[in-house]
C-alpha positions in Angstrom: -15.3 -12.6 -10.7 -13.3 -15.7 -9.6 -10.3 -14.1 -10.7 -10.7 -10.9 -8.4 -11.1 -13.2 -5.7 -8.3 -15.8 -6.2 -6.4 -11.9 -6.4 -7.7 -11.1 -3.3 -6.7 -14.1 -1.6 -3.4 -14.0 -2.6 -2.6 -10.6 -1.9 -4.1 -10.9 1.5 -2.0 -14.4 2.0 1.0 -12.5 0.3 0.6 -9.9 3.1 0.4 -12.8 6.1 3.5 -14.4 4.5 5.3 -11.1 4.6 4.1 -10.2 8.2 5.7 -13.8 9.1 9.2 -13.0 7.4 8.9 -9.1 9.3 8.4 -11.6 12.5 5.2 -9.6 12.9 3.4 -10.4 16.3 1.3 -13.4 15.6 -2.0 -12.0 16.8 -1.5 -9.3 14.1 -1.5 -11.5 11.2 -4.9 -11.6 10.0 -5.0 -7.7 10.5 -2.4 -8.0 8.1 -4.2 -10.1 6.1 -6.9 -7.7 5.5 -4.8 -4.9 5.4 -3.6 -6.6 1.8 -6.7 -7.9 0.6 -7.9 -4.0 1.2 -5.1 -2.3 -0.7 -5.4 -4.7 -3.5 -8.9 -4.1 -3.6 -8.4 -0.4 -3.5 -6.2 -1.0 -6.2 -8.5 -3.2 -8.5 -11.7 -0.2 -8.3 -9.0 2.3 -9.1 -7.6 1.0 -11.9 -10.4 -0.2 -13.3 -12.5 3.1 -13.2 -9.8 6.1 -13.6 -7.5 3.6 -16.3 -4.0 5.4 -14.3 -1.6 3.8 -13.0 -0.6 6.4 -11.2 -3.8 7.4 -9.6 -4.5 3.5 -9.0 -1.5 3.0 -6.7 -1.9 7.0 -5.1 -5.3 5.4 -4.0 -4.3 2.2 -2.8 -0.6 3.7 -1.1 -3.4 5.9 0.5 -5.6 3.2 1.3 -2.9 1.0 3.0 -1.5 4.0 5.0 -4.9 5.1 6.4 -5.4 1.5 7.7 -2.3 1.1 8.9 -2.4 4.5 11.1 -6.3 3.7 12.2 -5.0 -0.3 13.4 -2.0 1.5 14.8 -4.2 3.5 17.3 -6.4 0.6 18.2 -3.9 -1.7 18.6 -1.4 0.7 20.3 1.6 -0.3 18.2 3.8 1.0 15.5 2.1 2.0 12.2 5.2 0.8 10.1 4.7 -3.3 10.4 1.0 -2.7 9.1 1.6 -0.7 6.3 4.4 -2.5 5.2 2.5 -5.8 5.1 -0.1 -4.1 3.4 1.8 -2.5 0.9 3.6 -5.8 -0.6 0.8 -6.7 -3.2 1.0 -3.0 -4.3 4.7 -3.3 -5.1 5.4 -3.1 -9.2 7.5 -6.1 -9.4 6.3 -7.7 -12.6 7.3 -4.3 -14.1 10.1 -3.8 -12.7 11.6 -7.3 -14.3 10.2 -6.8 -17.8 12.1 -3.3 -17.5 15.1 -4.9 -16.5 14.3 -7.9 -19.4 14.3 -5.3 -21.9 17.4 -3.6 -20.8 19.5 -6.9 -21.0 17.5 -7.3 -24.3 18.5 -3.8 -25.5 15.0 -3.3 -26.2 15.1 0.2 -25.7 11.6 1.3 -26.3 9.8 -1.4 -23.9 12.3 -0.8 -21.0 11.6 3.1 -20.9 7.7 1.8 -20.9 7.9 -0.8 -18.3 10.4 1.5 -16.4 7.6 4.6 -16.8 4.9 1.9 -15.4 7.1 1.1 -12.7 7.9 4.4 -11.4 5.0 6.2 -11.8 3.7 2.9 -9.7 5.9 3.4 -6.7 5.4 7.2 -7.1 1.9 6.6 -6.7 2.3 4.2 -3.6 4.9 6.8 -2.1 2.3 9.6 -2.7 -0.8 8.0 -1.0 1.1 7.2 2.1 2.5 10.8 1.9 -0.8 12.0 2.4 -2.6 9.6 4.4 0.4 10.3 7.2 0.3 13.8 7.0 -3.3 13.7 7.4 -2.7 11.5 10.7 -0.5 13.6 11.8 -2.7 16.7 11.3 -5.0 14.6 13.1 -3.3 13.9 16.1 -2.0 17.5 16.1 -5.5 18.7 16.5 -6.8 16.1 19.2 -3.5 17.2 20.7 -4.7 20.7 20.6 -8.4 20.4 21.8 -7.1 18.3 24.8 -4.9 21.4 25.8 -7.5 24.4 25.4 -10.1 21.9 27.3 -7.7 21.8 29.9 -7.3 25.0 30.5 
């Protein structure tokens, strides 16, 4: 239990860190904060009850892209700087080395598995924020449309 929480406190200082390098608007830094401790989160329930590593990060890319379109609208600013700082914890950078390890080891076998975790981790990211922005699209879309045929 102390271990999920020392992750979630890191990824949602990791994400405040970030939002201070992207010269994120101060008073949008503990939004930022959460946004990372929530895609981590999403993350940790995922992986830990569908075993995927692709469905883990589709959930958590979806999670962090539906947050970042919902603070977007109440905060009346860009989506992008939200999502963004949400996304770093999800990013597969401990696979991503041990791939590249194994290709300057000329481990064959364990690069093409840490380069399969690795892509099928960023696939997964890039597919939940596929989704969750075509579904706020949609969404606006519509309000856009029932604010037209009211007017008339």
């Amino acid at each position: 239990m102390m271990q999920i929480f020392l992750q979630l406190l890191s990824a949602a200082f990791g994400s405040v860190g970030f939002g201070l390098i992207f010269n994120l608007n101060r008073r949008y830094l503990p939004a930022a904060g959460v946004g990372g401790l929530l895609a981590w989160l999403a993350y940790l329930l995922a992986a830990n009850t569908l075993h995927s590593v692709f469905l883990a990060n589709l959930l958590a890319g979806f999670c962090a892209a539906l947050y970042a379109e919902i603070l977007a609208r109440c905060c009346n600013a860009p989506s992008t700087p939200f999502f963004i700082t949400a996304a770093i914890p999800l990013i597969p950078g401990s696979t991503l080395y041990y791939c590249m390890n194994a290709v300057v080891s000329n481990d064959l076998s364990a690069a093409e598995h840490f380069g399969e975790q690795t892509f099928l981790a960023a696939l997964g990211i890039a597919g939940g924020m596929a989704i969750a922005w075509c579904l706020a699209d949609l969404s606006r879309k519509l309000h856009a449309l029932a604010i037209r045929s009211s007017e008339k």
